[in-house]
Chimera marker file (.cmm) of the C-alpha trace (Angstrom):
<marker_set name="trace">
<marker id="1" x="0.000" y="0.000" z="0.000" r="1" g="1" b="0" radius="0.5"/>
<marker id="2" x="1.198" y="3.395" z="-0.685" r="1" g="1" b="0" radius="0.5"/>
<marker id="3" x="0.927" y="6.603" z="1.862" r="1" g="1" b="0" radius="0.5"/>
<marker id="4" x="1.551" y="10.063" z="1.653" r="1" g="1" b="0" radius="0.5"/>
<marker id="5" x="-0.031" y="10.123" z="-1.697" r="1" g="1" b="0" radius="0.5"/>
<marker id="6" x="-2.956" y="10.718" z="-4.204" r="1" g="1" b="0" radius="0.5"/>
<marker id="7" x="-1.759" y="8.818" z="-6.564" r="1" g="1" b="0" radius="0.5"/>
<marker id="8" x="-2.505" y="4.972" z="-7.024" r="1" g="1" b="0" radius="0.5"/>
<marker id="9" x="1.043" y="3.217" z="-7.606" r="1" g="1" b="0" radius="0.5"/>
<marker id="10" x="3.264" y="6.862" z="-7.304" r="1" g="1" b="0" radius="0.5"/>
<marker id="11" x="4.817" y="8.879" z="-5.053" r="1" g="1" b="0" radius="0.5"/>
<marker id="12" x="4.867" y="8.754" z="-1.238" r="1" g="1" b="0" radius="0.5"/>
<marker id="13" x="5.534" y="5.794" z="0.568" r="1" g="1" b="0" radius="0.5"/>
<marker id="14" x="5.769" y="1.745" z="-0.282" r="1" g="1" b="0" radius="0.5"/>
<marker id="15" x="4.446" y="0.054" z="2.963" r="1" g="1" b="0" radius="0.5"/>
<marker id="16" x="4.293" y="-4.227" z="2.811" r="1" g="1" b="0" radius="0.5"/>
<marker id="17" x="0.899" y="-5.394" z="4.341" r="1" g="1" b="0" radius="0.5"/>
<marker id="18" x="1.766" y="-7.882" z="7.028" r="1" g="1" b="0" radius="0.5"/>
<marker id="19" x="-1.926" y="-9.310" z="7.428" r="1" g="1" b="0" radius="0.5"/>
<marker id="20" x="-5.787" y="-7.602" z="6.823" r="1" g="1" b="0" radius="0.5"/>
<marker id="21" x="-9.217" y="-8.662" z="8.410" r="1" g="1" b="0" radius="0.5"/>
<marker id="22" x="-11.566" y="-7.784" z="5.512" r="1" g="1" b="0" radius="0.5"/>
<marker id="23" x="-15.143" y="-6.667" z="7.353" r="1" g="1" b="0" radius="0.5"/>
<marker id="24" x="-16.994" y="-10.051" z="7.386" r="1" g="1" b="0" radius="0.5"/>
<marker id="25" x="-20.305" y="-7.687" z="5.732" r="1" g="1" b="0" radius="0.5"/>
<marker id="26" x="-17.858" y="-6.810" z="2.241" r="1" g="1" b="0" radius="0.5"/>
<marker id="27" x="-19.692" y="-8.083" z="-0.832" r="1" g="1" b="0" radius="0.5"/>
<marker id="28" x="-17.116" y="-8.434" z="-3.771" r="1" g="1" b="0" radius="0.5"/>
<marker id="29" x="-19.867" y="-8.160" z="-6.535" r="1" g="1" b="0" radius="0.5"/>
<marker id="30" x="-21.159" y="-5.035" z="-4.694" r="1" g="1" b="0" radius="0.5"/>
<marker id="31" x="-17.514" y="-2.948" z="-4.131" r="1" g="1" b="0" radius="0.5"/>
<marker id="32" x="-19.625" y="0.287" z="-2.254" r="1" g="1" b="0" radius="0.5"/>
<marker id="33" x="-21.324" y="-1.411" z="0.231" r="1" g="1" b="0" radius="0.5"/>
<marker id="34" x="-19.561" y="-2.247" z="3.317" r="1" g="1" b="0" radius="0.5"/>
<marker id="35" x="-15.818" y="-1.721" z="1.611" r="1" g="1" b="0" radius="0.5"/>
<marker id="36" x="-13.401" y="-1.201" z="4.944" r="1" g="1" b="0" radius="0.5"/>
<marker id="37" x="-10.720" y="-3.286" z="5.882" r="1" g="1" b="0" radius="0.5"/>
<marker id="38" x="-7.927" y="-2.987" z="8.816" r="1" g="1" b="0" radius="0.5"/>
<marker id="39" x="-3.964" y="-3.547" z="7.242" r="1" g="1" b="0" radius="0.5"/>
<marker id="40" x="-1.318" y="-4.176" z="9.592" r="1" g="1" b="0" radius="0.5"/>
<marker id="41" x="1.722" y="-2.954" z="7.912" r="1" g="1" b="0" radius="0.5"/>
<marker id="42" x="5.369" y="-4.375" z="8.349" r="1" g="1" b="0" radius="0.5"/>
<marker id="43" x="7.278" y="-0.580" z="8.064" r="1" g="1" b="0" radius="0.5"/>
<marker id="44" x="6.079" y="2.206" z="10.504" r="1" g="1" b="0" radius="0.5"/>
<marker id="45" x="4.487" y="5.270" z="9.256" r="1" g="1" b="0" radius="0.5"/>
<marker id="46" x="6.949" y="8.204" z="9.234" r="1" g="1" b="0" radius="0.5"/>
<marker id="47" x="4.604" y="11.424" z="9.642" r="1" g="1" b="0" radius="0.5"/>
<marker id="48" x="5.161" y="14.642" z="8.003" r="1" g="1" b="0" radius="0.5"/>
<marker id="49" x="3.613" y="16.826" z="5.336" r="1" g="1" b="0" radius="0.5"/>
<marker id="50" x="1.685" y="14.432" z="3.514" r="1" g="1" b="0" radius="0.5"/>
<marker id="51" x="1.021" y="11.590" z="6.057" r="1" g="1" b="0" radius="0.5"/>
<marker id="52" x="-0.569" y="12.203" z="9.237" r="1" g="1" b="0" radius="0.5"/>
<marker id="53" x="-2.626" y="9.415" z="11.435" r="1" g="1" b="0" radius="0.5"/>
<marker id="54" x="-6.083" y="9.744" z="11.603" r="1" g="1" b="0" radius="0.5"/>
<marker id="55" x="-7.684" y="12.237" z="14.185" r="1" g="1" b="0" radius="0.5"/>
<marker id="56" x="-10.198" y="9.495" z="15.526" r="1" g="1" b="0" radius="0.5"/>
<marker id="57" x="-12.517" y="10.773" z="18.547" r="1" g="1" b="0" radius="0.5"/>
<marker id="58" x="-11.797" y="9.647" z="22.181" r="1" g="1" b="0" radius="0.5"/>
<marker id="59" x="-13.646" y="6.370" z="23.085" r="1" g="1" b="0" radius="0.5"/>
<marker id="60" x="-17.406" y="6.839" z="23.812" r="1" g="1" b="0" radius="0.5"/>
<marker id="61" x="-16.878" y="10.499" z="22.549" r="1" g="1" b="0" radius="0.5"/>
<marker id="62" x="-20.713" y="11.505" z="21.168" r="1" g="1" b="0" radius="0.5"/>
<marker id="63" x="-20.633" y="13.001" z="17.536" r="1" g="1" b="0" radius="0.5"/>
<marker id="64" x="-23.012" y="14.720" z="16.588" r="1" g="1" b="0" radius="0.5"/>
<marker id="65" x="-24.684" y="15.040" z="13.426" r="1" g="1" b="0" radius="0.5"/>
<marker id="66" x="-22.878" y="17.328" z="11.318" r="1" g="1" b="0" radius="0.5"/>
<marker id="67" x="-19.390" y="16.979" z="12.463" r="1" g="1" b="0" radius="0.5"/>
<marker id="68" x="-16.841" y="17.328" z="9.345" r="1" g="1" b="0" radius="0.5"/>
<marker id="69" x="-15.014" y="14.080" z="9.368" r="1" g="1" b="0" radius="0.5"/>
<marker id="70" x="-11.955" y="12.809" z="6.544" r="1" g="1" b="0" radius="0.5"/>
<marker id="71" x="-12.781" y="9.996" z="3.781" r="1" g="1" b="0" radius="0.5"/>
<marker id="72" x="-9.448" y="8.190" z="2.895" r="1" g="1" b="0" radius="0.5"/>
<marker id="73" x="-9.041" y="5.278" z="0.782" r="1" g="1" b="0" radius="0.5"/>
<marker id="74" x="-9.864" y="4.741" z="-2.918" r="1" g="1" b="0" radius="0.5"/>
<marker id="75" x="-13.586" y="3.846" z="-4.130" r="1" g="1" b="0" radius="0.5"/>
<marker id="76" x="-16.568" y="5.403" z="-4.316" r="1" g="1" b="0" radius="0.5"/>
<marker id="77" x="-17.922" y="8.141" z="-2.025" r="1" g="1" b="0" radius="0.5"/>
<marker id="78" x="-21.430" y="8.251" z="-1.213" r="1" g="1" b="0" radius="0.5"/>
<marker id="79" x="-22.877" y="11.347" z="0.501" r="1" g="1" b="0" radius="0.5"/>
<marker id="80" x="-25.647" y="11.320" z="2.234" r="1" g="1" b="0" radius="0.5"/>
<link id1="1" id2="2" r="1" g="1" b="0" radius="0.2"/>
<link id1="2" id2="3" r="1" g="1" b="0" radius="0.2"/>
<link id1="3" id2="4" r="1" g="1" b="0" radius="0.2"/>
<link id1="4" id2="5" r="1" g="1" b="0" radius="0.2"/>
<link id1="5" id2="6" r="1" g="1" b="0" radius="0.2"/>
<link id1="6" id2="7" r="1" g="1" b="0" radius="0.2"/>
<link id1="7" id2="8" r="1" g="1" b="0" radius="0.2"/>
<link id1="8" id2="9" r="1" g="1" b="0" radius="0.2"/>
<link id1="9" id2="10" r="1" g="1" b="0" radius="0.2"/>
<link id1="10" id2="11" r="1" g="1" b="0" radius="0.2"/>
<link id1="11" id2="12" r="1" g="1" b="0" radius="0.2"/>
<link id1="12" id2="13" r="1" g="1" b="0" radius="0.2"/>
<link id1="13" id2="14" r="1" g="1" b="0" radius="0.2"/>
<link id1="14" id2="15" r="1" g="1" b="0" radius="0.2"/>
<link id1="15" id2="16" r="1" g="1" b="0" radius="0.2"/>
<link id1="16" id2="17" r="1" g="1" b="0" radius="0.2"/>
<link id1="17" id2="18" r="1" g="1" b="0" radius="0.2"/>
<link id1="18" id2="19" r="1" g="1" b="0" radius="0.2"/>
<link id1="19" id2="20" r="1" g="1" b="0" radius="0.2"/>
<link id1="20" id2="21" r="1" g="1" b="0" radius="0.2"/>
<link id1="21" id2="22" r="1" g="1" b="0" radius="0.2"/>
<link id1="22" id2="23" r="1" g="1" b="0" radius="0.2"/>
<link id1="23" id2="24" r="1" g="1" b="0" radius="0.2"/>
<link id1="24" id2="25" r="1" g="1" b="0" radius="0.2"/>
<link id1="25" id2="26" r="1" g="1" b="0" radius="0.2"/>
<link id1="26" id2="27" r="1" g="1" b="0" radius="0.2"/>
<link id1="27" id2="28" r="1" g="1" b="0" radius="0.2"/>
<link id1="28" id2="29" r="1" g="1" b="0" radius="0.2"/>
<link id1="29" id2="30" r="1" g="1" b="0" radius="0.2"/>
<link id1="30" id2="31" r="1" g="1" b="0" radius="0.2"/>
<link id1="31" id2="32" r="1" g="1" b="0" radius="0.2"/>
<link id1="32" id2="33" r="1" g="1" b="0" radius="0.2"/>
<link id1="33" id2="34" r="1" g="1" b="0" radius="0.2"/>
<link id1="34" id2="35" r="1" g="1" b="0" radius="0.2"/>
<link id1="35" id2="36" r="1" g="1" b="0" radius="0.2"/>
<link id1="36" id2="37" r="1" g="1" b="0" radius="0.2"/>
<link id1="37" id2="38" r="1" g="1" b="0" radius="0.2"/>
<link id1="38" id2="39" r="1" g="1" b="0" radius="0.2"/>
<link id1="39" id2="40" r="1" g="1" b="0" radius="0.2"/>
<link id1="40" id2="41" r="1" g="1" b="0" radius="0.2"/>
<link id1="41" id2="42" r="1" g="1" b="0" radius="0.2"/>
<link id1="42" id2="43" r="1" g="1" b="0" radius="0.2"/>
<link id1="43" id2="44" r="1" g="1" b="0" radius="0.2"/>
<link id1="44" id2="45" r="1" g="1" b="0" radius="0.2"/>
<link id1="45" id2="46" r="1" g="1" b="0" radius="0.2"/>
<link id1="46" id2="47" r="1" g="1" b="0" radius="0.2"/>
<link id1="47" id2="48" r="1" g="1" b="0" radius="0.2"/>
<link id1="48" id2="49" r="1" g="1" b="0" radius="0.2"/>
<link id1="49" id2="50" r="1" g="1" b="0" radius="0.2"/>
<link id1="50" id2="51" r="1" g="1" b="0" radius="0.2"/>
<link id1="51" id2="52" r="1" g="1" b="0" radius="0.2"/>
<link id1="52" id2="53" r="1" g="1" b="0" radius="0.2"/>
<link id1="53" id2="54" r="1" g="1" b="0" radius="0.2"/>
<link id1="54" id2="55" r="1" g="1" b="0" radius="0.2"/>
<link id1="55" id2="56" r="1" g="1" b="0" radius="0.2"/>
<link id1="56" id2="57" r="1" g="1" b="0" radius="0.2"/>
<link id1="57" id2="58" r="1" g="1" b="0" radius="0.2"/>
<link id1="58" id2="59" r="1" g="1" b="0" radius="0.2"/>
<link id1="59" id2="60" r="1" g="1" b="0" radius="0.2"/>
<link id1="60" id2="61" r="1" g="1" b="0" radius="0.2"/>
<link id1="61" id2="62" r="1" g="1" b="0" radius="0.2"/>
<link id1="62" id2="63" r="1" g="1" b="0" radius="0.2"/>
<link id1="63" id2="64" r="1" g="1" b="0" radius="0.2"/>
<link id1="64" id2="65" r="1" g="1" b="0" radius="0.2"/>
<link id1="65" id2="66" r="1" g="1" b="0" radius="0.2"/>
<link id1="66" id2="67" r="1" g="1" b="0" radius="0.2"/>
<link id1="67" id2="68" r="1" g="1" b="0" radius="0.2"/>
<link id1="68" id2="69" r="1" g="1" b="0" radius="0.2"/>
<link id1="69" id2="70" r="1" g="1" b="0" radius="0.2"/>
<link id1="70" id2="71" r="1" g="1" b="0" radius="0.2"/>
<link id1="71" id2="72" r="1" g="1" b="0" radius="0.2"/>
<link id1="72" id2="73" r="1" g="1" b="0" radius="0.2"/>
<link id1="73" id2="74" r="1" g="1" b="0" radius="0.2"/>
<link id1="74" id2="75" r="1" g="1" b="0" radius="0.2"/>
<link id1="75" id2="76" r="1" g="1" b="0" radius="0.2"/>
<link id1="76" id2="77" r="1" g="1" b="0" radius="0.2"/>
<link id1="77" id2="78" r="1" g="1" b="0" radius="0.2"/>
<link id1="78" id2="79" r="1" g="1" b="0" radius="0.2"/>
<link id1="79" id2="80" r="1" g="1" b="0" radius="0.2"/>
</marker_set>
């Protein structure tokens, strides 16, 4: 997987995926429904300009409706 990037197979970071646990709901014949997966990479993240972790709220932090939140990963987007 790359990071740091926009750009499918360029630029940023190379990162080896160690394992995945696909989300036991993902339907391959139906690629925007339920499409999220959790990669444990072998190389650690170095953070800087373009790569940053994810600001993710405090556990059993309320969100309300409305909140501006970050879509990463490559697919489709659905807003609703």
């Amino acid at each position: 997987m790359h990071a740091g990037s926009n750009h499918l197979i360029t630029n940023g970071t190379l990162h080896e995926v160690a394992s995945f646990i696909l989300n036991t709901g993902f339907n391959s014949s139906d690629f925007a429904s339920e499409d999220i997966a959790l990669l444990e990479v072998l190389q650690p993240f170095e953070f800087g300009e373009t790569t940053q972790p994810a600001k993710l709220p405090a556990q059993d932090e309320a969100t309300p409706g409305g909140s501006p939140a970050t879509v990463i990963g490559w697919g489709f987007v659905d807003v609703i």
